[in-house]
GUGUMI-556203 format. One line per 2 residues: their letters; for each residue x, y, z of C-alpha. Coordinates in steps of 0.2 Angstrom, whole numbers, m for minus. Layout:
N
a) X:Y:Z | ...
END
This chain:
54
xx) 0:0:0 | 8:16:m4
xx) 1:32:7 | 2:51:2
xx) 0:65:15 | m4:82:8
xx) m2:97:16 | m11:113:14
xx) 2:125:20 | 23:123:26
xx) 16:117:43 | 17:98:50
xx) m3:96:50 | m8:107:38
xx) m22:114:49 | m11:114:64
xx) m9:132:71 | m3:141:85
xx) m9:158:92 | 4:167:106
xx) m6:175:119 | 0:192:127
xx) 8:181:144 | 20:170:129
xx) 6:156:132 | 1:148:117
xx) m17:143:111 | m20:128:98
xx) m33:134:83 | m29:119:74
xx) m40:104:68 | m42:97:86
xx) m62:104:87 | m75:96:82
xx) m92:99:84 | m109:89:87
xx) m111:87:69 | m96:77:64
xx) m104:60:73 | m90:49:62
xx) m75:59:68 | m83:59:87
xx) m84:41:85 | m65:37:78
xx) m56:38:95 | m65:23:104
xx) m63:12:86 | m44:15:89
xx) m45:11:108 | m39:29:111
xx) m44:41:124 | m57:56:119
xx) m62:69:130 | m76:78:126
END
């Protein structure tokens, strides 16, 4: 099987992005959020055996 990852921008994630708040904190907007309406996505983690908070 041969796999292909494309990317969307010059970051590791493509929708992976980090905002610096005024303390030098940083806050996630990436892909990590997903909403009531993505019921396959919300369903993923526990096919995989991996944690999912919600």
């Amino acid at each position: 099987m041969t796999v292909r990852a494309l990317e969307a921008r010059a970051l590791v994630g493509g929708r992976t992005w980090n905002a610096e708040l005024g303390d030098g904190s940083a806050l996630e907007l990436g892909g990590e959020w997903v909403g009531p309406g993505q019921r396959e996505i919300m369903r993923l983690p526990a096919t995989l055996n991996v944690p999912f908070a919600r």
